[in-house]
C-alpha positions in Angstrom: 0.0 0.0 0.0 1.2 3.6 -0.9 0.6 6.2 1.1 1.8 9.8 0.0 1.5 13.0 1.9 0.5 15.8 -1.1 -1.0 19.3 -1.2 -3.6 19.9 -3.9 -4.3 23.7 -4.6 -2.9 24.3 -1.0 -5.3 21.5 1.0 -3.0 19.0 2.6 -3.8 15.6 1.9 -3.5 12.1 2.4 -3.4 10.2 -1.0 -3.8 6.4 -1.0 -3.0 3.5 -3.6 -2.0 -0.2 -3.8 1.2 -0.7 -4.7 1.5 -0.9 -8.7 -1.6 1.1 -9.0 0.4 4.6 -9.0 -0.8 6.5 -12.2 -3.7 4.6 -13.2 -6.8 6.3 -13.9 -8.7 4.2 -11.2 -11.9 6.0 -9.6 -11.4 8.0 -6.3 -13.1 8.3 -3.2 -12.5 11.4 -1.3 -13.7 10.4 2.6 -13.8 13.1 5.1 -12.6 13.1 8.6 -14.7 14.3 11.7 -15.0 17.6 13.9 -11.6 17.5 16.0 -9.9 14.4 14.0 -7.5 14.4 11.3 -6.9 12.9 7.7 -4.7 10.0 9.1 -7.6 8.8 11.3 -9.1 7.3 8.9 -6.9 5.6 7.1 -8.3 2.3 7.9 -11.0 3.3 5.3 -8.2 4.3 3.3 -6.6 0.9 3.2 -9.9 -1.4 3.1 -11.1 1.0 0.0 -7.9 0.9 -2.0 -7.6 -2.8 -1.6 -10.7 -2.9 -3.6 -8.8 -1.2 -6.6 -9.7 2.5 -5.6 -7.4 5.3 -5.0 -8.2 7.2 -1.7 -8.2 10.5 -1.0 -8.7 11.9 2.6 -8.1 15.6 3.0 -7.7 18.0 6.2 -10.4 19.8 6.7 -9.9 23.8 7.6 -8.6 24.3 11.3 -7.5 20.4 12.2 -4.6 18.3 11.6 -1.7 20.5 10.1 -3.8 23.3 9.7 -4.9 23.6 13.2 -4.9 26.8 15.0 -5.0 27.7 18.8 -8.4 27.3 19.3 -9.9 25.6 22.3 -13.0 23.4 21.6 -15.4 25.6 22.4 -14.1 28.0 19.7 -13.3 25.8 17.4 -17.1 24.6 18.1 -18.0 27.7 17.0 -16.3 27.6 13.8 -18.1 24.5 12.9 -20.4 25.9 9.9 -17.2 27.5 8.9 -14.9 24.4 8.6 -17.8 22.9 7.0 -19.2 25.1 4.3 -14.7 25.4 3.5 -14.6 21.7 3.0 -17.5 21.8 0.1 -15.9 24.7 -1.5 -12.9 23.2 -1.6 -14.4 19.9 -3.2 -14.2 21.6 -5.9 -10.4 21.9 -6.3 -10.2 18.2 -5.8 -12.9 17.6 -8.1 -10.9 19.8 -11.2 -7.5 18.3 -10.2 -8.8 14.4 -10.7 -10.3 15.6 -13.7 -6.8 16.6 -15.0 -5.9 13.7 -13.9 -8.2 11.5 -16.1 -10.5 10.3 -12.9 -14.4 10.2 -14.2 -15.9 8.0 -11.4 -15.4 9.6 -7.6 -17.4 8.6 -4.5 -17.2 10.8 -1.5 -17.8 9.8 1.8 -17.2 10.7 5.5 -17.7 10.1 9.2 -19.7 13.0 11.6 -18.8 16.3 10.5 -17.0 14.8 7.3 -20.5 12.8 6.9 -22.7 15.9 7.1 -20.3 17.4 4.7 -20.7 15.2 2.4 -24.3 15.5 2.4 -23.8 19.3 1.6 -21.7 18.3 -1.2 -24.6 16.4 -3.0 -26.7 19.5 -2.5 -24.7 21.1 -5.2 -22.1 19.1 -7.0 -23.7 16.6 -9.5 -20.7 14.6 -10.8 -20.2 12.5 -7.3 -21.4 9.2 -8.3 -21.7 7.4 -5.0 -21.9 8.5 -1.3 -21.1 7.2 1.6 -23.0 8.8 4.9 -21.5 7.4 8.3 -23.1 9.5 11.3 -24.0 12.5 9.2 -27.1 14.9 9.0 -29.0 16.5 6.3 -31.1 19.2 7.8 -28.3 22.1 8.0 -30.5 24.3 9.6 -32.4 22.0 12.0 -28.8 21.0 12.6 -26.8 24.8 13.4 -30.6 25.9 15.2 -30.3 22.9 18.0 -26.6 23.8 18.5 -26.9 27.1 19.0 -29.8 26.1 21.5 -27.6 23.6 23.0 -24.9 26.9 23.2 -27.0 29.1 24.8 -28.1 26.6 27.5 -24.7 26.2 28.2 -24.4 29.8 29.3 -22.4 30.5 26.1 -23.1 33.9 24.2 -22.9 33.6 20.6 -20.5 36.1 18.9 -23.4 36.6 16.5 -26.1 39.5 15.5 -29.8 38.3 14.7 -28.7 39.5 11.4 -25.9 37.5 11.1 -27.8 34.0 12.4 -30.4 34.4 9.6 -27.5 35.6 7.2 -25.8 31.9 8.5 -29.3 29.9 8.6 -29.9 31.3 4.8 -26.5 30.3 3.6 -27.1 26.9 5.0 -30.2 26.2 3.4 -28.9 26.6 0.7 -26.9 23.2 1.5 -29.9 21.6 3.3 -30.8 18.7 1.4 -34.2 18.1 3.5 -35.3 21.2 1.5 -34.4 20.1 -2.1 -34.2 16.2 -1.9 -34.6 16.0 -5.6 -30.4 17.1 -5.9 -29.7 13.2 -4.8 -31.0 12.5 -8.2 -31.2 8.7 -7.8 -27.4 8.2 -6.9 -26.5 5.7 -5.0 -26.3 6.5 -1.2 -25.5 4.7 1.8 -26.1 5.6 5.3 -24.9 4.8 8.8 -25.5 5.8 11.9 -25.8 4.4 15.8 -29.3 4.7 17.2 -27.6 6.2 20.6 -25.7 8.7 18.9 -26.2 12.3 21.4 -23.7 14.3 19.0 -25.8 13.8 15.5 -28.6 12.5 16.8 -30.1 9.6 14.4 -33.8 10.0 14.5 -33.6 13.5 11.7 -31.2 11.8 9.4 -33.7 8.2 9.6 -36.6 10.5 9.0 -34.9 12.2 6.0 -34.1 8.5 4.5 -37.5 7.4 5.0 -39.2 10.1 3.6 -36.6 10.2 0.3 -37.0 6.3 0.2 -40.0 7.3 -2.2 -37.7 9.0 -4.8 -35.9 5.4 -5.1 -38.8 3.6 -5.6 -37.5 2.3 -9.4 -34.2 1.2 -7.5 -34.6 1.1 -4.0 -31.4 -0.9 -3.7 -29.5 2.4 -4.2 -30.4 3.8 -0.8 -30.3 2.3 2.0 -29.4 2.9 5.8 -28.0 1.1 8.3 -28.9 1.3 12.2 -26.9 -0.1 14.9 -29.2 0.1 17.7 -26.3 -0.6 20.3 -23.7 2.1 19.1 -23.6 6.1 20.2 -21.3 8.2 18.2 -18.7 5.8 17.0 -18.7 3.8 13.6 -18.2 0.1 14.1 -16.0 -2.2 12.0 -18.7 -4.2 9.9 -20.0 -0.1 9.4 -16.6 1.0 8.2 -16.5 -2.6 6.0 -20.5 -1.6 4.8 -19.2 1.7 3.4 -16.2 0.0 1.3 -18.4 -2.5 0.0 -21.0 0.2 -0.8 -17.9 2.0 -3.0 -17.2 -1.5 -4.6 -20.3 -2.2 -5.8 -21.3 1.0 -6.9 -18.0 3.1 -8.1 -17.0 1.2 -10.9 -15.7 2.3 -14.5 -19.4 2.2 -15.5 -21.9 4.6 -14.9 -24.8 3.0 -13.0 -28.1 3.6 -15.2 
């Protein structure tokens, strides 16, 4: 297995291949890390994906790993629309520099905050293929209106005007794929997530997959979600295998009609 530390348009990255495999136009899967992790966290997806003949992309998100800054949790808390709204925009440099490259087929996936991210992205980027949802949540602004409830209760005052929270809640719907479900567009999409879960809690994202189960009627194999009833905020093994098997059967050198 190859692993090689690269930059691409100035986002630090992790870039993962099987040995032999260097160069080849194989489809990617760009898999985002969660809120206070890093890229080399997850490099046990890395490894189980490129063994199935993929390469593996998993970038740093804005103010973790190498490009952390002195923030305590609360602030970096704080930043968390921030770091997420960065990550989709810079999707895009990723997405142009595989194309150079000659990649056509690219899944993205990711757990907690790089699973909610990913959810953004298929809001408004239509040439992902396949997804890959492990603890993540659709509803943007259901999402950023319980934490700043959660803030508040806390005794924390948000740094924020009214004007600016409906300026924040507005850019977020914009990303809020319980408000324009029709932008999953029949792709295939996997989900995961542990009924316990108290950080993104499950019952939203299960009510968002069985209300969208009707748009996959024609190919209901195509979406599908996994519960663990047993598990709080933490992907188990057979989850992490579930989403490499999900790339496998779905990110191939054929589109899936």
């Amino acid at each position: 297995m190859r692993i090689k530390e690269e930059a691409w348009g100035g986002i630090p990255l992790l870039h993962i291949e099987e040995e032999g495999n260097e160069g080849q136009q194989k489809p990617a899967i760009i898999f985002l890390h969660g809120f206070t992790s890093a890229k080399e966290h997850n490099l046990h997806y890395a490894f189980n994906m490129a063994k199935k003949g993929f390469q593996v992309l998993l970038p740093e998100a804005h103010l973790h790993g190498v490009r952390s800054e002195p923030l305590d949790e609360v602030q970096l808390s704080l930043r968390f629309w921030e770091i997420v709204l960065t990550s989709i925009e810079e999707m895009k440099i990723l997405h142009e520099e595989l194309s150079a490259r000659g990649v056509e087929r690219i899944g993205v996936g990711g757990t907690s905050m790089g699973g909610i991210t990913t959810l953004g992205c298929l809001a408004v980027y239509e040439w992902i293929d396949v997804a890959a949802v492990m603890m993540g949540a659709p509803g943007f602004v259901e999402l950023a209106k319980a934490q700043m409830s959660e803030f508040e209760r806390r005794g924390f005052k948000l740094p924020i005007s009214s004007e600016e929270r409906k300026s924040m809640l507005d850019t977020l719907a914009f990303f809020d794929l319980t408000r324009q479900r029709d932008r999953l567009n029949g792709r295939p999409v996997h989900f995961w997530h542990g009924k316990k879960d108290t950080v993104v809690p499950y019952e939203p994202t299960y009510h968002f997959f069985n209300a969208a189960k009707a748009d996959y009627a024609s190919a209901p194999e195509r979406f599908t979600f996994t519960t663990d009833p047993s598990a709080g905020h933490a992907v188990s093994r057979s989850g992490m295998l579930e989403a490499c098997d999900w790339f496998a059967r779905y990110l191939n050198d054929e589109p899936n009609l």
